[in-house]
Structure formats: C-alpha cells, structure tokens
SEKOLNU-547840 format. One record per atom (N, C-alpha, C, CB): residue in three letters; residue number from 1; z, x negated, y. Coordinates in steps of 0.05 Angstrom, whole numbers, plus 5000, padded with zeros to 4 digits. Glycine has a CB too. Layout:
BEGIN
<site residuo="Ala" num="NUM" zz="Z" xx="X" yy="Y"/>
...
END
This chain:
BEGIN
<site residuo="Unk" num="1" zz="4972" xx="4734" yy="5144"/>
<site residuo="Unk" num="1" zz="4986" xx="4749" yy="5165"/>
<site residuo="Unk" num="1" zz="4968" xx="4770" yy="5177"/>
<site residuo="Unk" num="1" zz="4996" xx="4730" yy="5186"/>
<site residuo="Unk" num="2" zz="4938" xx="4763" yy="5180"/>
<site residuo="Unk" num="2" zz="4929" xx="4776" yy="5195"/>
<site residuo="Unk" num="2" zz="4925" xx="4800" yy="5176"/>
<site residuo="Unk" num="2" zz="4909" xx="4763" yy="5209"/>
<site residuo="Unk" num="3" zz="4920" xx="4810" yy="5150"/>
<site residuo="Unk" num="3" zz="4914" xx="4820" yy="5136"/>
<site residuo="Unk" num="3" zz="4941" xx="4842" yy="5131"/>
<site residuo="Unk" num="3" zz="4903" xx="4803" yy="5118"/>
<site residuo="Unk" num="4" zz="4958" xx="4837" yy="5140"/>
<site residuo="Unk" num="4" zz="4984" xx="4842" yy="5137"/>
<site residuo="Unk" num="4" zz="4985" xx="4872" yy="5166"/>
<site residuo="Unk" num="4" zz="5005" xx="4807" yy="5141"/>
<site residuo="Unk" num="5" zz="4978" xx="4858" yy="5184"/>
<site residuo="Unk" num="5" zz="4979" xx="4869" yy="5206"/>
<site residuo="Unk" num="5" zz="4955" xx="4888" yy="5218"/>
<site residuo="Unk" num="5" zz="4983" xx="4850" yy="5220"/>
<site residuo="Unk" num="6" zz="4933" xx="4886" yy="5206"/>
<site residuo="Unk" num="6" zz="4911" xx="4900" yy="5192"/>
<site residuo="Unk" num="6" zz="4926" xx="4920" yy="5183"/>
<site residuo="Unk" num="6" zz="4895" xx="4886" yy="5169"/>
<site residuo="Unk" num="7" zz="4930" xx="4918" yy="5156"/>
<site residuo="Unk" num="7" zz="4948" xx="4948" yy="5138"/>
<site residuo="Unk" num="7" zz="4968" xx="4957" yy="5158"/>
<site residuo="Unk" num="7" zz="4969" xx="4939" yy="5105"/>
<site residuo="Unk" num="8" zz="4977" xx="4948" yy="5172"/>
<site residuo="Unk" num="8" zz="5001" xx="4969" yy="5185"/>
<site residuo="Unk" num="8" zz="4987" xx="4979" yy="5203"/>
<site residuo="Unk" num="8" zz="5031" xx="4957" yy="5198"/>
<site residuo="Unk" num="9" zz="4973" xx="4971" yy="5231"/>
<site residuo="Unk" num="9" zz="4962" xx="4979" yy="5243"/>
<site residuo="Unk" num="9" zz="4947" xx="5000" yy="5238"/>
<site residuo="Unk" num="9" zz="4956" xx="4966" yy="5251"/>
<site residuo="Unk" num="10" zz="4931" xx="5003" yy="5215"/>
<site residuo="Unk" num="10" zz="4915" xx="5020" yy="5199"/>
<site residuo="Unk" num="10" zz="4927" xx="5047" yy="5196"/>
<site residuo="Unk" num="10" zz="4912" xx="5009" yy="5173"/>
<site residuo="Unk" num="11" zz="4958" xx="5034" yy="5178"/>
<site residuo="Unk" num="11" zz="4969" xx="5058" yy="5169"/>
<site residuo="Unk" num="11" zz="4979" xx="5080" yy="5191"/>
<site residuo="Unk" num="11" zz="4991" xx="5049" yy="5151"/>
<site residuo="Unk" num="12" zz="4980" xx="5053" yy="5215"/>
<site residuo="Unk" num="12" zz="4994" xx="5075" yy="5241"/>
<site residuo="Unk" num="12" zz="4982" xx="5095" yy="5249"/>
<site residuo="Unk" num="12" zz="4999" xx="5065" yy="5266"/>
<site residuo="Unk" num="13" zz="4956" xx="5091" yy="5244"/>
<site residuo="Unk" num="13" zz="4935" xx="5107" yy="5260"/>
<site residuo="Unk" num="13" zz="4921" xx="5132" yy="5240"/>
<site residuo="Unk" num="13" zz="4909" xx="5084" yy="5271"/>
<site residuo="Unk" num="14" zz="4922" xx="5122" yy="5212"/>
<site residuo="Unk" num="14" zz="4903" xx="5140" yy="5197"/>
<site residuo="Unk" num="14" zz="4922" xx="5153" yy="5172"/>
<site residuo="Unk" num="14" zz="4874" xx="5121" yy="5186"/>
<site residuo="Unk" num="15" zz="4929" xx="5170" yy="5185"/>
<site residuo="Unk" num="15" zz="4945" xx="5194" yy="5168"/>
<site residuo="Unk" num="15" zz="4941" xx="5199" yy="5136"/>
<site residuo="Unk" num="15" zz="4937" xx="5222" yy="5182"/>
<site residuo="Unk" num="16" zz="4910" xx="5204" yy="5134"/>
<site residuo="Unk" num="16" zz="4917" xx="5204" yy="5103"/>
<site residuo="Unk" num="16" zz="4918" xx="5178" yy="5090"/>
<site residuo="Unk" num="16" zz="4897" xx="5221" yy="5086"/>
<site residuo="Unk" num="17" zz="4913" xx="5151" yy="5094"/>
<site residuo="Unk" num="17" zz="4921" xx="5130" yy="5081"/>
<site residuo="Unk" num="17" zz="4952" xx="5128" yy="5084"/>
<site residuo="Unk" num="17" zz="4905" xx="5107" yy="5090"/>
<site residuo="Unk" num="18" zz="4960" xx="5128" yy="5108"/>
<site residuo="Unk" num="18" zz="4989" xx="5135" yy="5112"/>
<site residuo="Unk" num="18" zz="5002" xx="5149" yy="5081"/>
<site residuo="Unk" num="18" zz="4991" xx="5160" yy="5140"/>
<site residuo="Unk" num="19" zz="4988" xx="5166" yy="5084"/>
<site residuo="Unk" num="19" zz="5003" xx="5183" yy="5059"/>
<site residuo="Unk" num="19" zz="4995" xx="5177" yy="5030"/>
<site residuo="Unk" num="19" zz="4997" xx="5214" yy="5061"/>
<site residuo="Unk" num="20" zz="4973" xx="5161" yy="5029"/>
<site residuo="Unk" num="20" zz="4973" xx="5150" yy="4996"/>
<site residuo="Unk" num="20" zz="4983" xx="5125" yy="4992"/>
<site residuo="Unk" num="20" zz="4944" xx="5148" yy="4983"/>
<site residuo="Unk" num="21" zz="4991" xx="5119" yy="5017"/>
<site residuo="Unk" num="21" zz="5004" xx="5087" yy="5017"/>
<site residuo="Unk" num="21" zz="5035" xx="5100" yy="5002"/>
<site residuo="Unk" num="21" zz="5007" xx="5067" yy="5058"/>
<site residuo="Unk" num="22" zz="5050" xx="5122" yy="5022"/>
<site residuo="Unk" num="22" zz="5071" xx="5135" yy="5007"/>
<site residuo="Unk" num="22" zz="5075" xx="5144" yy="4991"/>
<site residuo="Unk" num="22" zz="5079" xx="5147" yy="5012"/>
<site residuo="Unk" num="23" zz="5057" xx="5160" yy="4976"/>
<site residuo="Unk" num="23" zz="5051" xx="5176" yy="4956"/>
<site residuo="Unk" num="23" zz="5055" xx="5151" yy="4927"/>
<site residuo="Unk" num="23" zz="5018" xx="5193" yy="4962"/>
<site residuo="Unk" num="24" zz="5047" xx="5127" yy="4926"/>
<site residuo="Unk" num="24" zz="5042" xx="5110" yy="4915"/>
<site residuo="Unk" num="24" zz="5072" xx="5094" yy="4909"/>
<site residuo="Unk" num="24" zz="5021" xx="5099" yy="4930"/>
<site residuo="Unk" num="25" zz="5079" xx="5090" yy="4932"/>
<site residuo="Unk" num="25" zz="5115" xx="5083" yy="4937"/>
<site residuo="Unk" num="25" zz="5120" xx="5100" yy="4919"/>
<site residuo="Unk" num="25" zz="5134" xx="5089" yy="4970"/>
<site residuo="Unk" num="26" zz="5133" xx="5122" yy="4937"/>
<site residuo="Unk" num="26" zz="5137" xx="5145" yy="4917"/>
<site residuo="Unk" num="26" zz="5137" xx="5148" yy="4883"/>
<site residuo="Unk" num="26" zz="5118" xx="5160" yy="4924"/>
<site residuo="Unk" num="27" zz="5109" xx="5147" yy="4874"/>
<site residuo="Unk" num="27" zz="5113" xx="5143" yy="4846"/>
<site residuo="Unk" num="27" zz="5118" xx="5123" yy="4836"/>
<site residuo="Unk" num="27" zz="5098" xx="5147" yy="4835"/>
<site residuo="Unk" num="28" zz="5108" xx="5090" yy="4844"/>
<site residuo="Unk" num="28" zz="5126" xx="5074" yy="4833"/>
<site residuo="Unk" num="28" zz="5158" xx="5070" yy="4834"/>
<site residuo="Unk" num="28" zz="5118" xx="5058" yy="4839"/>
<site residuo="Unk" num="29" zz="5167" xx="5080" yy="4859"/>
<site residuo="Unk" num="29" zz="5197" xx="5075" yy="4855"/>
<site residuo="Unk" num="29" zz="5209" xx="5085" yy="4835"/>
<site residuo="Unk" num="29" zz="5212" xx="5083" yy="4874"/>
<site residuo="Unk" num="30" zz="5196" xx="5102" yy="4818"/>
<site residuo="Unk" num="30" zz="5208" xx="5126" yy="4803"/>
<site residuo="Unk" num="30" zz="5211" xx="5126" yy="4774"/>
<site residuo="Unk" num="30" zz="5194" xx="5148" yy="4808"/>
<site residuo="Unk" num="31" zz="5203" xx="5090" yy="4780"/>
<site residuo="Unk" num="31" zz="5205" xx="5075" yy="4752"/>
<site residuo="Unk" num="31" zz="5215" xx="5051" yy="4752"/>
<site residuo="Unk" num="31" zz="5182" xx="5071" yy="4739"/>
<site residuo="Unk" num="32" zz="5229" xx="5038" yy="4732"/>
<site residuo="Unk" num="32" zz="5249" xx="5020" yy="4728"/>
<site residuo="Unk" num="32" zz="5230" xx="4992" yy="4729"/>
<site residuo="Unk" num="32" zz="5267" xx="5027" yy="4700"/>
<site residuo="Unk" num="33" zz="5230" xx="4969" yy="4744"/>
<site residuo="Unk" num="33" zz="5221" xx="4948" yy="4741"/>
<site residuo="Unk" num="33" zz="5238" xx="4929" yy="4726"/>
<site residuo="Unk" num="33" zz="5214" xx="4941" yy="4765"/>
<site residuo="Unk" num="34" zz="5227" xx="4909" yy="4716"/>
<site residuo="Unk" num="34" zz="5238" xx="4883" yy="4702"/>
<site residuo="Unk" num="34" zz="5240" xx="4862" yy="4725"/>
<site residuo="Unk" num="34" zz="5218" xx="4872" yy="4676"/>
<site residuo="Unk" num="35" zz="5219" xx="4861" yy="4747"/>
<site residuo="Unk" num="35" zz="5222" xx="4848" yy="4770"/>
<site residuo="Unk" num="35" zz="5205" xx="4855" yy="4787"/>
<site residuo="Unk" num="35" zz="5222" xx="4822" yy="4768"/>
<site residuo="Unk" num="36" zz="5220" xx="4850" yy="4816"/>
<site residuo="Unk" num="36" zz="5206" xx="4868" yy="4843"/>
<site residuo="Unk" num="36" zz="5173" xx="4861" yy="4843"/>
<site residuo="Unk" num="36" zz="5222" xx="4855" yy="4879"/>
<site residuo="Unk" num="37" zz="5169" xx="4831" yy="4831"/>
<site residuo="Unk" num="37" zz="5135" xx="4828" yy="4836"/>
<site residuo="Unk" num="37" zz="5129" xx="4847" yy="4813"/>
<site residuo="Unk" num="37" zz="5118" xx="4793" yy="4831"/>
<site residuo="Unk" num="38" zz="5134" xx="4850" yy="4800"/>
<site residuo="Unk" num="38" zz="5118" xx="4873" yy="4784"/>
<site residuo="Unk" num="38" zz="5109" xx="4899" yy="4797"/>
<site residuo="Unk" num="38" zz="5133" xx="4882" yy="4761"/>
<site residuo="Unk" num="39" zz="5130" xx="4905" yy="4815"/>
<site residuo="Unk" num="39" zz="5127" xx="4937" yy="4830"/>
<site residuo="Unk" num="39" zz="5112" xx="4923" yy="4855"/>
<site residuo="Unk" num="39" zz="5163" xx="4958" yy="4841"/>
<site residuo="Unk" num="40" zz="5113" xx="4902" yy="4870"/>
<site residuo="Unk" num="40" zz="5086" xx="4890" yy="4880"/>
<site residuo="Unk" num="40" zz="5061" xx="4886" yy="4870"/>
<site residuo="Unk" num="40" zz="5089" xx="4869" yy="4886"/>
<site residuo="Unk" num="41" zz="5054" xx="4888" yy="4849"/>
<site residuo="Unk" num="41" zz="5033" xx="4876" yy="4832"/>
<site residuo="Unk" num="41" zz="5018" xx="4914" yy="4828"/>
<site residuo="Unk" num="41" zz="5050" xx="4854" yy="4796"/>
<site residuo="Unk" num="42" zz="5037" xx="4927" yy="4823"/>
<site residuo="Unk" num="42" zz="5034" xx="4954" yy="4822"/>
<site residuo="Unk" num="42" zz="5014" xx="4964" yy="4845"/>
<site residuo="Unk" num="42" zz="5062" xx="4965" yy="4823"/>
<site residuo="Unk" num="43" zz="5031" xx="4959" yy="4867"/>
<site residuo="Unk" num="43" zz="5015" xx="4972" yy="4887"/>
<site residuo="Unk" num="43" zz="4992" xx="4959" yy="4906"/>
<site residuo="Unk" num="43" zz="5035" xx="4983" yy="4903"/>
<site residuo="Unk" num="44" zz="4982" xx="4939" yy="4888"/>
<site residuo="Unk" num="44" zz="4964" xx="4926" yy="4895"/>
<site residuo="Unk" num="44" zz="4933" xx="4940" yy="4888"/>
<site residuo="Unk" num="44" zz="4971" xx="4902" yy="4883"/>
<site residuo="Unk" num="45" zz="4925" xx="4962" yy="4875"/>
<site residuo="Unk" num="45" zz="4911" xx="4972" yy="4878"/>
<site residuo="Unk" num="45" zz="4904" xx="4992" yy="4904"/>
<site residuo="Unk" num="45" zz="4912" xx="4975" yy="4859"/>
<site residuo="Unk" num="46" zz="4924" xx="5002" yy="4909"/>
<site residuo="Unk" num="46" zz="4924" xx="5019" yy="4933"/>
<site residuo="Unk" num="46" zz="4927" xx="5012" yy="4957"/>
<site residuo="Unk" num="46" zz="4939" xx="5035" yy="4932"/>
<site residuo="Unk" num="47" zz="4944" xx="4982" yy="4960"/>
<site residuo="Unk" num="47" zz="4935" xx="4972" yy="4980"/>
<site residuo="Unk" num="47" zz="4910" xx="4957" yy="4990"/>
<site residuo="Unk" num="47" zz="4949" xx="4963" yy="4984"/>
<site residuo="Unk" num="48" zz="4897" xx="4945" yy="4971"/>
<site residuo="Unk" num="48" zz="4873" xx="4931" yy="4973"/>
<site residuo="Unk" num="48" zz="4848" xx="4953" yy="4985"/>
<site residuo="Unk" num="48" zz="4866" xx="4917" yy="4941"/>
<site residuo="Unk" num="49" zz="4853" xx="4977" yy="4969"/>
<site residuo="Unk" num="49" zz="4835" xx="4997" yy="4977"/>
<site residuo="Unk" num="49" zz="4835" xx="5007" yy="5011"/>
<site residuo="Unk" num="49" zz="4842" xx="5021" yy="4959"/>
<site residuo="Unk" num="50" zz="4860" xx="5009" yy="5018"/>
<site residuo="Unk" num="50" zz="4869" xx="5012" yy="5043"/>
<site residuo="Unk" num="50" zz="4855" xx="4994" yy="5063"/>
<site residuo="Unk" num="50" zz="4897" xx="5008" yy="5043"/>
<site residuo="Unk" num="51" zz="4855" xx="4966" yy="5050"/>
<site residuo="Unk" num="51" zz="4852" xx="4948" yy="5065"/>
<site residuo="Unk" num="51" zz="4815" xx="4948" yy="5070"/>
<site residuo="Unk" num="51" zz="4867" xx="4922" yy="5052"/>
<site residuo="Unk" num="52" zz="4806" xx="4950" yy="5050"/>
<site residuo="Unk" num="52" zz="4777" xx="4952" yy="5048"/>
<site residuo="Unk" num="52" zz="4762" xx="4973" yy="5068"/>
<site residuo="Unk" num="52" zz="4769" xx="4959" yy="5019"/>
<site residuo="Unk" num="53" zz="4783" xx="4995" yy="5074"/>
<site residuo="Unk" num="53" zz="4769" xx="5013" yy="5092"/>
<site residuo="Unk" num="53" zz="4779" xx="5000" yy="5114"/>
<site residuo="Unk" num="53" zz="4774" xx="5044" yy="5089"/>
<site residuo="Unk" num="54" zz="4797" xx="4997" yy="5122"/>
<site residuo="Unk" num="54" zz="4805" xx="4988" yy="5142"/>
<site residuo="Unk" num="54" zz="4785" xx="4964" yy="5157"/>
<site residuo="Unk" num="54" zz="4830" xx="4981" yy="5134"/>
<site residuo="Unk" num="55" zz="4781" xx="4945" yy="5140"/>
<site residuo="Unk" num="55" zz="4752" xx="4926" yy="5146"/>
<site residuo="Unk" num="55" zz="4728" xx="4938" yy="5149"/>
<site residuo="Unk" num="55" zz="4745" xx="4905" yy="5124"/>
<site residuo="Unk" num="56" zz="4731" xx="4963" yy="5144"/>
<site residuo="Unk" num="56" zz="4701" xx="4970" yy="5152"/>
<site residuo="Unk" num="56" zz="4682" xx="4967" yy="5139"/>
<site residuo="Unk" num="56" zz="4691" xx="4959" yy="5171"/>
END
C-alpha cells in the first residue's frame, strides 16, 4: 500500500514522471492484450523506475 501511495503522491508533484507514467499508458493501450496482467506486467518497468526516484 504504502508503495502505492508513494507513486501517486510522486506523480502529483513531479510533472515529467507524470508524463512518462502517461506517455507509457498511452503506448501500451494501443495494443491488444490477451490479459489485463500482461498490460500490468508491461508497465512495470516504468513504474518501478518511477518508484526508485521517488525513494530517493
């Protein structure tokens, strides 16, 4: 949870992660999944990164 609330708080504040968090949406939606964890599994690189700055 707490990790959860981390990333949003993050995203609220810091504009360009804001926007590669979207940018990322963005291109995955724009492809057909076989199942939603897969398009989770997807954007697990970009959020982890997010998260890493965010920890400091």
């Amino acid at each position: 949870m707490r990790r959860h609330l981390l990333f949003r708080d993050w995203l609220r504040g810091i504009a360009e992660d804001r926007e590669l968090y979207a940018s990322a949406k963005r291109e995955l939606a724009g492809r057909s999944w076989g199942r939603v964890q897969d398009y989770a599994d997807a954007k697990t690189r970009v959020v982890e990164r997010i998260i890493l700055r965010a920890l400091g």
